[in-house]
N, C-alpha and C positions, 0 to 999 in steps of 0.2 A: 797482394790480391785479397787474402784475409781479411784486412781494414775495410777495402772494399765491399766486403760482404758482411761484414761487422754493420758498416754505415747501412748497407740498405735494411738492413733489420730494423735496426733502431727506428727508420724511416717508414718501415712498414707496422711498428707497433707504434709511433706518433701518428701514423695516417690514420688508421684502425681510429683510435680516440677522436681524430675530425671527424671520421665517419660516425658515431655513436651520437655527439652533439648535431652535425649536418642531418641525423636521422628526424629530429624533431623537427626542423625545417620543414621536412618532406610530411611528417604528418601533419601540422598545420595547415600546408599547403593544400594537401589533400581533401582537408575536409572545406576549406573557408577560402580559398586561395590568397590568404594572408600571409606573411612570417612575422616571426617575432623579433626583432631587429636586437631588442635585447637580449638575446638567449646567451650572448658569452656572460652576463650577470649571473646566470642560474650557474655557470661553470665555476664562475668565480666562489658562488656561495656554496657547491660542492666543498669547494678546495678549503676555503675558512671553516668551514665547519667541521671537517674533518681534523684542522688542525686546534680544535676547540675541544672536540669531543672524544679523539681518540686517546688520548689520555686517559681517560675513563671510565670507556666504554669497549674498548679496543677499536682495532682497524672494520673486526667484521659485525660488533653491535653499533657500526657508525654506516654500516649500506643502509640500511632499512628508513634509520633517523634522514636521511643526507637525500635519498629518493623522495621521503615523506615530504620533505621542506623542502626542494626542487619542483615538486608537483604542486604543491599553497603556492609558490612564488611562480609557478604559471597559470592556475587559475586568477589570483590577483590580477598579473598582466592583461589576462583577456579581458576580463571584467572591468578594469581603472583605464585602460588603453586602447583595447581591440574595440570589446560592443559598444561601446558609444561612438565610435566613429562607423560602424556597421552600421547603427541603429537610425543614424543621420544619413547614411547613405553617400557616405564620403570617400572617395576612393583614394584617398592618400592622407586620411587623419589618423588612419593606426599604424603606419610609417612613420609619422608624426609623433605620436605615441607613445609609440613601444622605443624609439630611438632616445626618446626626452628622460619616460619610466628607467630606461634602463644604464645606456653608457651616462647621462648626465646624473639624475638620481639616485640610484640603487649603486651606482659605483660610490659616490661621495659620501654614503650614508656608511657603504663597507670599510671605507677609509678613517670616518668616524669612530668605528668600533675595532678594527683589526690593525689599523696603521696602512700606514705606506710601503712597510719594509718586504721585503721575501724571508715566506714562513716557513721553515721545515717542517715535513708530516712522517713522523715514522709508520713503514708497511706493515705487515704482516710479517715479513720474512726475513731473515739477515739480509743485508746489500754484501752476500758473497756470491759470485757469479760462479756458472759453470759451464763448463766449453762442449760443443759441439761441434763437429766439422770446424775447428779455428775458430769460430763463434762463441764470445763469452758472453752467455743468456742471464740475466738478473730471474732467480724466480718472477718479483712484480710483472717482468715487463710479458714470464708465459701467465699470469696471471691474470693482466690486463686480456691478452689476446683471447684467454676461456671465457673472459667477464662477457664480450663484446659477441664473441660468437654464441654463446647460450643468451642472451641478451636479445640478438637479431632475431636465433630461431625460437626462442618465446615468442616475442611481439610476431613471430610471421602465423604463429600457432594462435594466439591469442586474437588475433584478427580473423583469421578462418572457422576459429570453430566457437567461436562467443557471437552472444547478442550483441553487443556491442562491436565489436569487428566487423560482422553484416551490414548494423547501421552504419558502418566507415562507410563502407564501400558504398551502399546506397545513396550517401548524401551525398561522396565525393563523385558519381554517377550523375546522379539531380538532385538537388536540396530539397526543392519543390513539390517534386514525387513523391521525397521522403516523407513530406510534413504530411502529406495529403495519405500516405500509408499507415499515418499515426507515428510516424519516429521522428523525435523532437532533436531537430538539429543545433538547440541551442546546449543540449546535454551531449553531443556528439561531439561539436566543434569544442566546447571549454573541457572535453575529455582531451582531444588532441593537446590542448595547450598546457594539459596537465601534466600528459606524456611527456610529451617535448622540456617539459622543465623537470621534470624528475630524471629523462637519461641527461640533460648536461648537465644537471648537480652529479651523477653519478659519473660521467665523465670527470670534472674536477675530483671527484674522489681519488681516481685511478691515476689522474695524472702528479697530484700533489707528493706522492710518496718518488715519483721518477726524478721530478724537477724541485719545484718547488712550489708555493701557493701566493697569491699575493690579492687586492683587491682591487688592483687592474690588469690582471691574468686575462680576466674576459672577454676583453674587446679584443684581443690581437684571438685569440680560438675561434672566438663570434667568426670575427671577419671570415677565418680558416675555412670554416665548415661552413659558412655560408659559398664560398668560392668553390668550397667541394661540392656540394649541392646542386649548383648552379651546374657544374661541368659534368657531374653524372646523369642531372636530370630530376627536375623536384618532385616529380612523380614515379621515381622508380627507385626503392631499394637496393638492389643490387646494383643500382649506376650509382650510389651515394657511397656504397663500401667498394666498389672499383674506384671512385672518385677519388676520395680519400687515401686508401694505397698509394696511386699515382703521385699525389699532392704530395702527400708524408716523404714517402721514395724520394721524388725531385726537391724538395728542402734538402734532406740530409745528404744528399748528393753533391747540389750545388753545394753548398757550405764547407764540405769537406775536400772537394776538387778547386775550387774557386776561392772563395771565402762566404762567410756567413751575413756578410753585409748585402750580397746579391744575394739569396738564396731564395728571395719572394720573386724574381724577375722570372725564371722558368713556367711557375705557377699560373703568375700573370698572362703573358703570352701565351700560355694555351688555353686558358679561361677565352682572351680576347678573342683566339684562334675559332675557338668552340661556338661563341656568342654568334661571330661572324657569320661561318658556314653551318651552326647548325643549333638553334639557340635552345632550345630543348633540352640541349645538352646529349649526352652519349646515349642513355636509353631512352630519356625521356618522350612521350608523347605528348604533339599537339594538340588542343583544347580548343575543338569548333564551336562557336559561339552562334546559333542562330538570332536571326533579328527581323 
């Protein structure tokens, strides 16, 4: 029974990390109702960078660096991939896009410079565990869990009580209204996508010290926390970190009771289960569209 509870930890601090990348989803969403198809690139570029720079920087002069270059590498996206298919008024050319920018380009380019191989990232902390309740905890992995919850409640503080937070809310309210109140949704929306690429670089940070790093880490995360997203709901924060939980949970689960070759089919089926009955996902809300 122990093991068992062992596995859903681990599951509940892999899911935590979908949830952290699937958060940028939701901001994007929120202001443009776009995503960034590429967003496991920005994870991946965490992960490399982190295995570049902590050598010499340490683990904790490499958050600041690893967010900074996660946030360029969402403003680029939005800019080279998002507003020009906005600006044409195309509704499926920054799916187009950001899919080309990112798993096709931005992976090939990381392969260029970093290799193919799986990187090792040393933590902060000894990899000695220590036991709780039958539970042997890695410091990283309570480390990861403080990153993500002071993380959440910044960004919920940060959105609430900043000018820039208001104008979220306002555009992702009406865009229209916004512009027409003087708040320019083009500094809004390429904030969101700035967001969204600085927490899954920072995601890849936290995760490269558990596992390992590589520069096609990203597309299998992307997919993750887009599937979490979807199943909590792209418009709700708390459906995005209960998403994630669940996700994480049911991987380590399956894998461990079954094998780890099924471990994506639980996931699946309640994603499909979810789409079916109720597509919004767990919290989310529907989005009336007059005409």
């Amino acid at each position: 029974m122990s093991n068992f509870f062992q596995v859903v930890f681990s599951g509940m601090v892999l899911g935590l990390i979908y949830s952290v990348i699937a958060l940028g989803y939701q901001a994007t969403y929120s202001t443009s109702k776009t995503l960034n198809f590429g967003q496991g690139e920005a994870v991946a570029l965490g992960g490399l960078l982190a295995f570049t720079l902590v050598p010499h920087v340490t683990f904790w002069g490499a958050i600041p660096l690893v967010a900074v270059a996660g946030a360029a590498l969402g403003l680029f996206t939005y800019f080279a991939a998002v507003a020009p298919a906005i600006k044409r008024g195309s509704e499926s050319g920054w799916i187009l896009g950001t899919i080309a920018l990112g798993p096709l380009v931005l992976k090939n380019v990381f392969e260029a410079v970093w290799g193919k191989d799986d990187l090792a990232v040393a933590g902060p902390f000894a990899n000695t565990p220590f036991v709780l309740f039958d539970i042997r905890i890695l410091p990283m992995e309570l480390l990861t869990m403080a990153v993500v919850v002071v993380a959440v409640a910044a960004l919920g503080l940060f959105m609430a009580k900043t000018r820039y937070g208001k104008a979220v809310t306002a555009v992702a309210i009406n865009s229209a209204t916004a512009e027409l109140m003087g708040i320019r949704s083009l500094w809004v929306v390429s904030g969101s996508y700035a967001l969204s690429g600085g927490l899954a670089a920072l995601a890849g940070l936290l995760i490269a010290p558990l596992t390992t790093t590589s520069a096609g880490m990203g597309t299998v995360l992307g997919l993750k926390a887009f599937q979490v997203a979807v199943l909590g709901g792209l418009t709700s924060v708390r459906g995005v970190l209960i998403g994630g939980l669940i996700i994480g949970i049911l991987d380590a689960v399956t894998a461990y009771m079954i094998s780890s070759r099924y471990k994506e089919i639980p996931g699946l089926v309640l994603l499909l289960l979810m789409l079916s009955f109720r597509p919004t996902g767990m919290f989310g809300k529907a989005t009336i569209k007059k005409v």
